[in-house]
ZAZA-789609 format. One record per residue (C-alpha): residue in three letters; x, z, y. Coordinates in steps of 0.05 Angstrom, whole numbers, padded with zeros to 5 digits, always signed. Each point is the difference from the previous one (the first is absolute). Layout:
BEGIN
AlaXZY/...
// end
This chain:
BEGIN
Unk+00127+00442+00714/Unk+00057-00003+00044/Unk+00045-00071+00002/Unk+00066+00003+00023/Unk+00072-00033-00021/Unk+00063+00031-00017/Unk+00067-00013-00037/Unk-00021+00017-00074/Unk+00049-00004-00060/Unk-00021-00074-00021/Unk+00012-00023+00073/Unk+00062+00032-00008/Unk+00017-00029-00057/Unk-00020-00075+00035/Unk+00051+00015+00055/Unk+00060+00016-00049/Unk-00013-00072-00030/Unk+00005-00034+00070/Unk-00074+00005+00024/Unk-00010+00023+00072/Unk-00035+00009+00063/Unk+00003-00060+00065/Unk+00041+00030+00040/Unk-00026-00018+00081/Unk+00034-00026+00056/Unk+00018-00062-00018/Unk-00042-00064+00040/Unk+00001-00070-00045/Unk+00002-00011-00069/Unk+00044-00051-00030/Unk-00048-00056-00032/Unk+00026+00021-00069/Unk-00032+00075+00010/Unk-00066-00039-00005/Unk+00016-00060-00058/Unk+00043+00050-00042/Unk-00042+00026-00066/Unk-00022+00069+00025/Unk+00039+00059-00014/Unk-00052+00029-00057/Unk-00035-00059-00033/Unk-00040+00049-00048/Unk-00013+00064-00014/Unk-00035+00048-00060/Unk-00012+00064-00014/Unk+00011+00042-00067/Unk-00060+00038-00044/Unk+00031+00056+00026/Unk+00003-00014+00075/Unk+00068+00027-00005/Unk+00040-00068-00010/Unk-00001-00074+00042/Unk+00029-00061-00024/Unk+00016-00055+00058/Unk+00029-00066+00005/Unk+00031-00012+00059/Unk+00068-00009+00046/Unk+00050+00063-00011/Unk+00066-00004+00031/Unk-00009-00075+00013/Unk-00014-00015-00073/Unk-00064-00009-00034/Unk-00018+00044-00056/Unk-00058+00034-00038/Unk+00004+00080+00012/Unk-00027+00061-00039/Unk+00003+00058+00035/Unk-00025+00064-00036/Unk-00010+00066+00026/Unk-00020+00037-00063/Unk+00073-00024-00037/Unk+00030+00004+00073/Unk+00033-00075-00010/Unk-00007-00067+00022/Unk+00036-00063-00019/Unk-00002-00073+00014/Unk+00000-00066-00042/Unk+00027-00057+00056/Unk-00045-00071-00005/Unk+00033-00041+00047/Unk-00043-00058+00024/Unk-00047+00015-00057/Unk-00073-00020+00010/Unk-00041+00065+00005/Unk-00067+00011-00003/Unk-00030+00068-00013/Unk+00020+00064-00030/Unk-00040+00048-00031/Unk+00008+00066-00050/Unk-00021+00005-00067/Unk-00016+00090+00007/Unk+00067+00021+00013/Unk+00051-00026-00051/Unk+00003-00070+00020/Unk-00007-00052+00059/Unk-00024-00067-00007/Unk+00030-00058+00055/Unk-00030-00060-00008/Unk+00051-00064+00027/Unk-00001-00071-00008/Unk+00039-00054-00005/Unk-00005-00075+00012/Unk+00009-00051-00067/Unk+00017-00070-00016/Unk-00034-00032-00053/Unk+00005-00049-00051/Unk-00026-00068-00003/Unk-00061+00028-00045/Unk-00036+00039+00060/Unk-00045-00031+00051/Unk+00037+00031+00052/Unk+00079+00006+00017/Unk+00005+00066+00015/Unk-00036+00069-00008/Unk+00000+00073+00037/Unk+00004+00047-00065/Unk-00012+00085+00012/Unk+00035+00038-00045/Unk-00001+00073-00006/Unk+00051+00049+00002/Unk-00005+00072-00039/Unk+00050+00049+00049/Unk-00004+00074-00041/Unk+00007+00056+00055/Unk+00049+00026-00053/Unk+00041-00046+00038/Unk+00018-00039-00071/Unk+00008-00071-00004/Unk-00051-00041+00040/Unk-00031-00055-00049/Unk-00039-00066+00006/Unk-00068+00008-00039/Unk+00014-00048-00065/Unk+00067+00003+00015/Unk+00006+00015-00086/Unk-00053-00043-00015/Unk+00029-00062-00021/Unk-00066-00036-00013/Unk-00031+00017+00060/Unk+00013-00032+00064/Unk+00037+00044+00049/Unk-00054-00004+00063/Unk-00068+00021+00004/Unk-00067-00020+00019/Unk-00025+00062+00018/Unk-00001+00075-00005/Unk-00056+00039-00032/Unk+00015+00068+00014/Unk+00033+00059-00032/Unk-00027+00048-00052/Unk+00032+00069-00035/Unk-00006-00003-00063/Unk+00021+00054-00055/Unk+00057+00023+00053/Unk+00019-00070+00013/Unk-00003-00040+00058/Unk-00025-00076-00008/Unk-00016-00056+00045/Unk-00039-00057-00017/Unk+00020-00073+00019/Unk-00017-00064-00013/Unk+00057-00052-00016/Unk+00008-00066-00029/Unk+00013-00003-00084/Unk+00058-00044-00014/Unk+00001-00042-00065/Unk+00065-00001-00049/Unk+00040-00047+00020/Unk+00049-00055-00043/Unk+00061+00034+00003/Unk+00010+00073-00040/Unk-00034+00052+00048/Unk-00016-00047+00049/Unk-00074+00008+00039/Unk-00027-00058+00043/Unk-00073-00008+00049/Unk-00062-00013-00044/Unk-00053-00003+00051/Unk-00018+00045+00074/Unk-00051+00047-00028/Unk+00008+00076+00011/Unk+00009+00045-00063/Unk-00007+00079+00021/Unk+00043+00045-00024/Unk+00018+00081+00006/Unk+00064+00016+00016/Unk+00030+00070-00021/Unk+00038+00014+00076/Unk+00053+00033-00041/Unk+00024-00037-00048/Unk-00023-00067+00036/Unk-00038-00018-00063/Unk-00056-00055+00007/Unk-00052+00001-00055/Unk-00062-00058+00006/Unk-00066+00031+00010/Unk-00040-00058+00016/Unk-00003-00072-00007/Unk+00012-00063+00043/Unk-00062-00028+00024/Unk-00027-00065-00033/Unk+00038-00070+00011/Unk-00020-00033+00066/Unk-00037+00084+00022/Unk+00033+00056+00044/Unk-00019+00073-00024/Unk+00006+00071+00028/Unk-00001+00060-00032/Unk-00019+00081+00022/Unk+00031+00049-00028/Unk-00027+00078-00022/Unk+00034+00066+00015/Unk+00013+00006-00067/Unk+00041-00071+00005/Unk-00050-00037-00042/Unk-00019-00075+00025/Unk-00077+00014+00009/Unk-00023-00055+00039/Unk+00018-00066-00005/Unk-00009-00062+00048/Unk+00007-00075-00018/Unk-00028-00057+00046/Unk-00002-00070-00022/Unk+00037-00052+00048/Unk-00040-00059-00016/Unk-00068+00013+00005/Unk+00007+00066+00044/Unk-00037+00049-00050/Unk+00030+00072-00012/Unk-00020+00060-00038/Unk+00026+00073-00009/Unk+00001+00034-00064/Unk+00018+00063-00022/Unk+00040+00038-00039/Unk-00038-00020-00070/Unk-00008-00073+00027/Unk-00068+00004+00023/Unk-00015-00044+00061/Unk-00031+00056+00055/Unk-00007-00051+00056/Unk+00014-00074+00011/Unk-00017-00060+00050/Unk+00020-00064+00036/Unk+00056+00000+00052/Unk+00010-00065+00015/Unk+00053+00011+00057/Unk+00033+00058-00042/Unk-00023+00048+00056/Unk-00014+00061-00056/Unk+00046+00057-00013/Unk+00013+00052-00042/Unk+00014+00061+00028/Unk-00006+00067-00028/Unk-00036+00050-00037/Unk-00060+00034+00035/Unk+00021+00078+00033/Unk-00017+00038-00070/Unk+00025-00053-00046/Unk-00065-00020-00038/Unk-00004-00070+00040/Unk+00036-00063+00021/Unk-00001-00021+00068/Unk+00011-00074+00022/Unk-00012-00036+00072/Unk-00018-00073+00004/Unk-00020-00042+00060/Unk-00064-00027+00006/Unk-00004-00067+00031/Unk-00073+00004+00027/Unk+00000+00061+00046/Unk+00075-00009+00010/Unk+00031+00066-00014/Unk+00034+00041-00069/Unk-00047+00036-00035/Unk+00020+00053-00050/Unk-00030+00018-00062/Unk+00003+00063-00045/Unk-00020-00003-00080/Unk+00007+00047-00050/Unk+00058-00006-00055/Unk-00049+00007-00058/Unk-00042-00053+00032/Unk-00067-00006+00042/Unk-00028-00017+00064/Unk+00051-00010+00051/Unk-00017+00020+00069/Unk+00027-00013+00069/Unk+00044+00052+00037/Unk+00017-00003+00080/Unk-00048-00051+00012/Unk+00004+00015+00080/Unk+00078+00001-00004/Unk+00058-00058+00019/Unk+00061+00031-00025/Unk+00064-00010+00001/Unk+00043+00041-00036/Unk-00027+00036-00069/Unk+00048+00057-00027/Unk+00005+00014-00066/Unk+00032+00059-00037/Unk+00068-00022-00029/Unk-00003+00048-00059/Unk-00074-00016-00027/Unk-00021-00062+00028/Unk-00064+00034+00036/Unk-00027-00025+00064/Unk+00010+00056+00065/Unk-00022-00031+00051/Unk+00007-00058+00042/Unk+00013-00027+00077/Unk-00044-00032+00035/Unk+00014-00072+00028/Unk+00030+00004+00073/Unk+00048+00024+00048/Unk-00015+00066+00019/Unk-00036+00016-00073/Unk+00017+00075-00037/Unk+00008+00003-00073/Unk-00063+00035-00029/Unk+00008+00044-00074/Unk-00059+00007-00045/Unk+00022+00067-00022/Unk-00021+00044+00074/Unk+00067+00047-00014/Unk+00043-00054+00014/Unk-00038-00032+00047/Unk+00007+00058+00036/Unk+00076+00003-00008/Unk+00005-00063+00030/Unk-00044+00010+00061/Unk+00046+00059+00018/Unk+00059-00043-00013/Unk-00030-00059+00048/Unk-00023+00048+00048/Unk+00075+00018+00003/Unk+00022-00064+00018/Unk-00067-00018+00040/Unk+00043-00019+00062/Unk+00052-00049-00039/Unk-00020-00063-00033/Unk+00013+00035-00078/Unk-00010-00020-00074/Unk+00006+00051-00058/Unk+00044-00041-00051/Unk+00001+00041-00055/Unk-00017+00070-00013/Unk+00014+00052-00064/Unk-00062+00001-00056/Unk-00012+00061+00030/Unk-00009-00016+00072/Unk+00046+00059+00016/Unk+00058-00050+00031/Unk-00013-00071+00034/Unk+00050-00053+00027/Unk-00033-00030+00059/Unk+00038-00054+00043/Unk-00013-00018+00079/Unk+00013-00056+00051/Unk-00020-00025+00056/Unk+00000+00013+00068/Unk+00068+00051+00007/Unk+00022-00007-00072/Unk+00033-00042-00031/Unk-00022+00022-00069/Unk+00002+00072-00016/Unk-00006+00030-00071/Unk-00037+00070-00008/Unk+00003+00041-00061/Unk-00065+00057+00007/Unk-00002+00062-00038/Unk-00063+00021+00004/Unk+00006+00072-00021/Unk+00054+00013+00058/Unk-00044-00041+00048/Unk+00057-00044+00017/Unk+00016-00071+00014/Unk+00071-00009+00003/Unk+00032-00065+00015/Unk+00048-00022-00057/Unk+00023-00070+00022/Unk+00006-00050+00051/Unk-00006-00074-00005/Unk+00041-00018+00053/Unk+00054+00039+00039/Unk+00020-00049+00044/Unk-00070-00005+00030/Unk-00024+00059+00049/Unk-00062+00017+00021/Unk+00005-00027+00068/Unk+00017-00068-00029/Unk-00057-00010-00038/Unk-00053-00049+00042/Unk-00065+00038+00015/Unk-00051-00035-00050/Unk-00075-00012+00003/Unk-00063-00033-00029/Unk-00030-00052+00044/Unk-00068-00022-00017/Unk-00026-00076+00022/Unk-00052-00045-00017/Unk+00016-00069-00038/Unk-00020-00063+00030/Unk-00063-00007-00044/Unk-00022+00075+00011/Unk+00035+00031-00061/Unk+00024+00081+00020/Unk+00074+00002-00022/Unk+00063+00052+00023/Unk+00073-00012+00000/Unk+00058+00039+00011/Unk+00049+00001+00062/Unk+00065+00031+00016/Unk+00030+00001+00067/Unk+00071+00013+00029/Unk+00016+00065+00005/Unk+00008+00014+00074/Unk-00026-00058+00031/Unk-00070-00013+00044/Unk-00052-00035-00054/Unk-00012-00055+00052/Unk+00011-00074-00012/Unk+00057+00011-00053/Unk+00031-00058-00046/Unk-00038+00004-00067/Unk+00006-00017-00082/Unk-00063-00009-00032/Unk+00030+00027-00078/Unk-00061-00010-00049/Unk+00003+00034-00062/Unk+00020-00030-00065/Unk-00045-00001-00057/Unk-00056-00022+00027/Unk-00045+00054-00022/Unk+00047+00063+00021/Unk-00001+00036+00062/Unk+00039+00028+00057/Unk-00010+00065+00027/Unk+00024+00058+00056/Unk+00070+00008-00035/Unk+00063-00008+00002/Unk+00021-00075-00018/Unk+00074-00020+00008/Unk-00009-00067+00019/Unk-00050+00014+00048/Unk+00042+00061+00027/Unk+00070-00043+00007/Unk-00041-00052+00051/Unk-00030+00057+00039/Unk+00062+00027+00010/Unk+00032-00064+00035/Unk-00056-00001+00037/Unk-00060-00036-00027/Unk-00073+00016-00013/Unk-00019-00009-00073/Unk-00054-00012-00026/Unk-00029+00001-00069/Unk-00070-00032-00003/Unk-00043+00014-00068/Unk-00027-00056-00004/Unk-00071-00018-00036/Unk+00026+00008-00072/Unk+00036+00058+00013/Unk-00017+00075-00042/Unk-00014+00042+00062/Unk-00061-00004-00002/Unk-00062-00011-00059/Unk+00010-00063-00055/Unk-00048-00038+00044/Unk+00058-00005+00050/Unk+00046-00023-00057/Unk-00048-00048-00031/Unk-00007-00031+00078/Unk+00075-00028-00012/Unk-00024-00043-00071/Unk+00012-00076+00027/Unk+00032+00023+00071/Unk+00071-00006-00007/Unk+00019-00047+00067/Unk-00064+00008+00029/Unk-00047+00065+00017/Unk+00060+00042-00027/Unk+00048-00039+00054/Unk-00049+00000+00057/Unk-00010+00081-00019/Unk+00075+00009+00025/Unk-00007-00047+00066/Unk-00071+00047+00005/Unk+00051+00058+00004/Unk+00050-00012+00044/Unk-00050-00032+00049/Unk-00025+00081+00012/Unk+00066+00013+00005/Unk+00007-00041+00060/Unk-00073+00020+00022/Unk+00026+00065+00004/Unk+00064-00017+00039/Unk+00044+00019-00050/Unk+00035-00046-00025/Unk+00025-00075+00043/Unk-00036-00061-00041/Unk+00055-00044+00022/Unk+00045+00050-00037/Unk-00028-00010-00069/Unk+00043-00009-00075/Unk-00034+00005-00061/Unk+00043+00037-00066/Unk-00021+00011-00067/Unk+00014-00003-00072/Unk-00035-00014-00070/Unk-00068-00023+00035/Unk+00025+00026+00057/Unk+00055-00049+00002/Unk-00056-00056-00015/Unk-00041+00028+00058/Unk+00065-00011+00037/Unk+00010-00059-00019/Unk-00071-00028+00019/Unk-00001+00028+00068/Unk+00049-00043+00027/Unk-00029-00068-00050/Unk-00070+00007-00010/Unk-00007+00041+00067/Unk+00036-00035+00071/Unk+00015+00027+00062/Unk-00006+00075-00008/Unk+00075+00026-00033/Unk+00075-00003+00020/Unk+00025+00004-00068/Unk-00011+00016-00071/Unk+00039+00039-00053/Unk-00032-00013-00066/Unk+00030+00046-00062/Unk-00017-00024-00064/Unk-00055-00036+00022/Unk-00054-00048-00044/Unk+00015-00067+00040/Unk-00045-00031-00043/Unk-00065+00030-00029/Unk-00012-00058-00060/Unk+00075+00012-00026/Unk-00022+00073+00007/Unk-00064-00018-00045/Unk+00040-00040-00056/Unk+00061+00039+00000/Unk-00053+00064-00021/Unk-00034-00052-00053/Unk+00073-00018-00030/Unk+00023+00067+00005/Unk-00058+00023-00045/Unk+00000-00056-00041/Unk-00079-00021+00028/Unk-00027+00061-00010/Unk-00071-00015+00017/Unk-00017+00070+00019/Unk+00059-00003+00069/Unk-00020-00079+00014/Unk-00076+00032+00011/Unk+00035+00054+00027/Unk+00042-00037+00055/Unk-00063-00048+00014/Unk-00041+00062+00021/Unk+00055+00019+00048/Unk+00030-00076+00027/Unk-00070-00033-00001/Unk+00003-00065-00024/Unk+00062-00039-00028/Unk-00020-00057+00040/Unk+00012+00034+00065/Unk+00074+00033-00012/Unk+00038-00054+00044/Unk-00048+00010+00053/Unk+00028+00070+00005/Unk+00075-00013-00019/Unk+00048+00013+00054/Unk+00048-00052-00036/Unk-00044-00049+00009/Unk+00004+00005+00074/Unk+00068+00010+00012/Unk-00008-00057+00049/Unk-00050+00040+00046/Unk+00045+00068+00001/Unk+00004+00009+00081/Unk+00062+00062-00007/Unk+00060+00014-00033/Unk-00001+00020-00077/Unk+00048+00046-00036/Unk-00016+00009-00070/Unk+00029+00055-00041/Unk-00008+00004-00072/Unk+00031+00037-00063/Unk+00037-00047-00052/Unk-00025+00047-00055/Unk-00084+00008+00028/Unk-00047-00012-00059/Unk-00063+00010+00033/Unk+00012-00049+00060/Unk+00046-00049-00034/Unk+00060-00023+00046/Unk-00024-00069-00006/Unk-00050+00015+00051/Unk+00056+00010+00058/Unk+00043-00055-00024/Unk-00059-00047+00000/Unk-00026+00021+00071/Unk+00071-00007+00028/Unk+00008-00072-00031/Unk-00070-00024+00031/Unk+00022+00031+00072/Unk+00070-00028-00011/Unk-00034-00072-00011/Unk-00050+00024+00066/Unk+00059+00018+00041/Unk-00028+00062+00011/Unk+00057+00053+00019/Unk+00003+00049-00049/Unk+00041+00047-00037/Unk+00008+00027-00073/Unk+00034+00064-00028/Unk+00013+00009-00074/Unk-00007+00061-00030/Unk+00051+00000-00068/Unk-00030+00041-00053/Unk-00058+00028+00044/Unk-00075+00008-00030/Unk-00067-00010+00038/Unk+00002+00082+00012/Unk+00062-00007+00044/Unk+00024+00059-00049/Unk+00082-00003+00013/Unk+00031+00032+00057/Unk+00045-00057+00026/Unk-00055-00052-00003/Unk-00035+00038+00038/Unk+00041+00008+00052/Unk+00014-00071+00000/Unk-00074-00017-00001/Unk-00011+00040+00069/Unk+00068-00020+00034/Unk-00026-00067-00004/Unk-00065+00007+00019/Unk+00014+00043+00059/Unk+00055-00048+00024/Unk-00052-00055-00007/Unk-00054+00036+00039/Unk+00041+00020+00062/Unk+00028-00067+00005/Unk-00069-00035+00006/Unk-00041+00055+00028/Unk+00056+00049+00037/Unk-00031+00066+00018/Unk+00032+00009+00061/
// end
């Protein structure tokens, strides 16, 4: 099979709406090529393989694009500074973008404020663009989650869950009665919502799968309190049911032929998730991929069926239980076998695949492969601004922790310049248990280019590797996870790579924390610190989550496995050692963040205000923990940068 690129009619079509090529020649970036939202932000292919829909940057405004080869049209629905999230098609008569949006709420809530998704239904008829429940006056207009789409009697419908509103005093009026998903199928068309299943119990949270025929077949309920679950089916038989007292079970689909229910739950003793398969009608449930860590399962939009899965780690290929499609996607991979790739999305009959690069000489890079033709033609590029040659050459470097764990981390260098005794950042990932791996990352990428190494350690905790390496983070925020990043950069500086007397520390989420306590409950070793959005203080962390989720039992056992004991959060609170912080501080942090509450920044500043530490802090207005707006972004790594090459200049 021959693999080649070339200017087909959908690439084409791209370029008329203001996609394009990086045009060479041209030596530095500005900073805001790299802290600008990419170009493409998503992309999905039709049923058909003859239509994409994007959201992205066109002519310097954002929109959501449909571009259509069969109807020879495209058209464009502008969001602004909308939130965006994903987009997806439902066959080839509608696309699916799912946003969000950040809420106040009322004095009745545990919390202030709330990130709600919401869905919107755009018809590649290019008709009005609707919210889903936007004519639903009794139904919240956000949803908790999105089920899937199903063609039924020549009609398209997509089932979502969504909060039931009570009638309210006033004539037609609707007001919250309680936080527990109801799911319900939507016609696409008319933007109909009909309920097909109920709320789980008072005080539960439930799940639901379902059928190809769009009947709710399995359903999942798990008690908060005591941690008990069950799954029934669709005549209300219980099939399977257990004891979960960290939550750590899941629901997740029906088995490849549709005559079982599949759900994962992680077993505390031997430290890993275990996934079970048992029959709809009932019976002996057995285990399935008993040798496997995995990381990614994908399921078939249309039917709910399991097709395969990735395995956990960096370098890891997506395997198919049906050996056509396995095969299709070997080809595809063996394609792409000297680019760091990932097939996104592909058509339900593996004819056409979206798969999207990065890493070292791309910037990001989105492929649409007909399989047929034997081509793999580039339809999209992240960012223009960004050459090839700019991009810092990026590499795995593999070192030993101080008590003998085996652990990896990421670096990028300058482009251009000598690897030898270079200033560094040490930029843990957020999370904790995430990873970083040999792509393209923007923040990374915007340091390299002024001329500092980066690196990214993963940390014990981290996914790279098998859930023994995550479970090894449980108790170690501040401690074995901090020493794991001083274990890195020390074989940076065995290596002669990087200058120790050159060293900052950046982060944000946990990485921000991590940050935070390199330079408070770690001396002597960094210049500076740029925390973003960072936990200052792990036991306001732990009762924040308890008030948030009004004492759910089930996340205090939860958090407990994770923190370790209650009784030693201070020991491990950044805030709490304000006084010891031995380098500057700049804290950034999004007024609008409802993971990491802002609180967290403002009370870290106080304490090193009352220290007389010297420190900085940048508000974000109406920024979330995802750093999801443009000009916040920006902001976010103006400041940072600024702060770095004042402390720890490069040159």
């Amino acid at each position: 099979m021959a693999w080649h690129g070339g200017k087909v009619a959908l690439l084409r079509v791209a370029l008329a709406c203001g996609l394009g090529f990086s045009v060479p020649g041209y030596a530095a970036p500005p900073l805001d090529a790299y802290g600008d939202l990419p170009g493409v932000e998503d992309i999905s292919v039709a049923d058909n393989g003859k239509a994409i829909a994007f959201a992205g940057t066109v002519k310097g405004g954002r929109r959501i694009v449909l571009i259509d080869t069969v109807r020879n049209s495209h058209f464009g629905i502008p969001i602004a500074d909308m939130k965006f999230d994903t987009i997806s098609w439902v066959g080839s008569d509608f696309a699916i973008a799912e946003i969000r949006a950040t809420e106040a709420l009322g004095f009745d809530f545990t919390t202030n404020k709330i990130e709600l998704s919401g869905a919107l239904i755009v018809p590649a008829d290019g008709s009005k663009a609707e919210t889903v429940f936007a004519k639903s006056d009794a139904i919240a207009k956000a949803i908790w989650g999105y089920y899937g789409s199903r063609r039924l009697n020549g009609k398209w419908y997509g089932f979502f869950s969504g909060l039931a509103l009570r009638r309210g005093i006033g004539p037609g009026s609707y007001e919250f009665d309680h936080g527990r998903p109801t799911l319900y199928a939507v016609d696409l068309k008319e933007n109909r919502a009909t309920k097909v299943a109920d709320p789980a119990g008072e005080g539960n949270w439930g799940d639901w799968l379902v059928d190809d025929k769009g009947v709710v077949a399995v359903t999942f309920e798990m008690r908060t309190k005591a941690g008990t679950w069950d799954i029934s089916n669709q005549k209300r038989q219980t099939i399977a049911r257990g004891v979960a007292k960290t939550g750590n079970v899941e629901l997740l689909s029906f088995n490849h032929d549709g005559t079982g229910v599949i759900y994962t739950i992680e077993d505390a003793e031997d430290q890993r998730v275990r996934m079970f398969e048992v029959p709809l009608a009932g019976g002996a449930q057995k285990e399935i991929l008993a040798d496997v860590d995995v990381g990614r399962f994908y399921v078939d939009s249309t039917n709910g069926r399991l097709m395969g899965y990735l395995p956990e780690g960096s370098v890891a290929r997506t395997v198919m239980f049906d050996p056509a499609k396995q095969e299709a996607l070997d080809r595809v991979y063996r394609a792409f076998r000297n680019t760091t790739a990932s097939i996104k999305e592909w058509t339900p009959d593996f004819s056409h695949f979206l798969v999207h690069t990065s890493g070292n000489g791309d910037s990001g890079t989105w492929y649409i492969v007909d399989m047929a033709k034997g081509k793999a033609d580039p339809i999209a590029y992240e960012r223009l601004q960004i050459n090839s040659s700019d991009v810092g050459p990026i590499s795995t470097v593999e070192y030993t922790a101080s008590d003998g764990l085996k652990m990896d981390g990421i670096l990028t260098l300058p482009p251009g310049k000598v690897a030898q005794k270079l200033p560094v950042i040490l930029f843990p990932h957020g999370g904790p248990h995430a990873f970083d791996g040999e792509q393209f990352d923007w923040w990374a990428q915007a340091f390299a280019s002024r001329g500092y190494a980066v690196f990214q350690p993963n940390f014990r905790g981290s996914t790279n590797r098998d859930v023994a390496f995550m479970h090894a983070g449980y108790g170690q925020w501040g401690r074995k996870m901090q020493s794991d990043i001083t274990d890195g950069l020390a074989e940076l500086v065995r290596r002669g790579i990087v200058d120790p007397s050159r060293a900052c520390i950046m982060g944000g989420s946990y990485g921000g924390y991590a940050a935070l306590a390199g330079v408070t409950l770690q001396q002597g070793t960094y210049r500076c610190a740029v925390a973003v959005a960072p936990v200052s203080d792990v036991r306001l962390m732990y009762e924040t989550d308890l008030r948030e989720t009004a004492y759910n039992p089930t996340v205090r056992r939860s958090r407990v496995e994770r923190l370790g004991d209650p009784a030693g959060y201070d020991d491990v609170s950044p805030r709490r050692f304000a006084a010891r912080a031995d380098a500057p501080i700049l804290l950034i942090h999004g007024k609008d963040d409802t993971v990491v509450p802002f609180k967290h920044s403002e009370i870290m500043a106080d304490a090193l205000k009352r220290a007389g530490k010297p420190h900085e802090f940048v508000t974000l207005a109406a920024e979330d923990h995802y750093l999801s707006r443009a000009a916040t972004r920006k902001q976010m790594l103006e400041a940072a940068m600024r702060f770095v090459q004042k402390y720890n200049p490069a040159d």
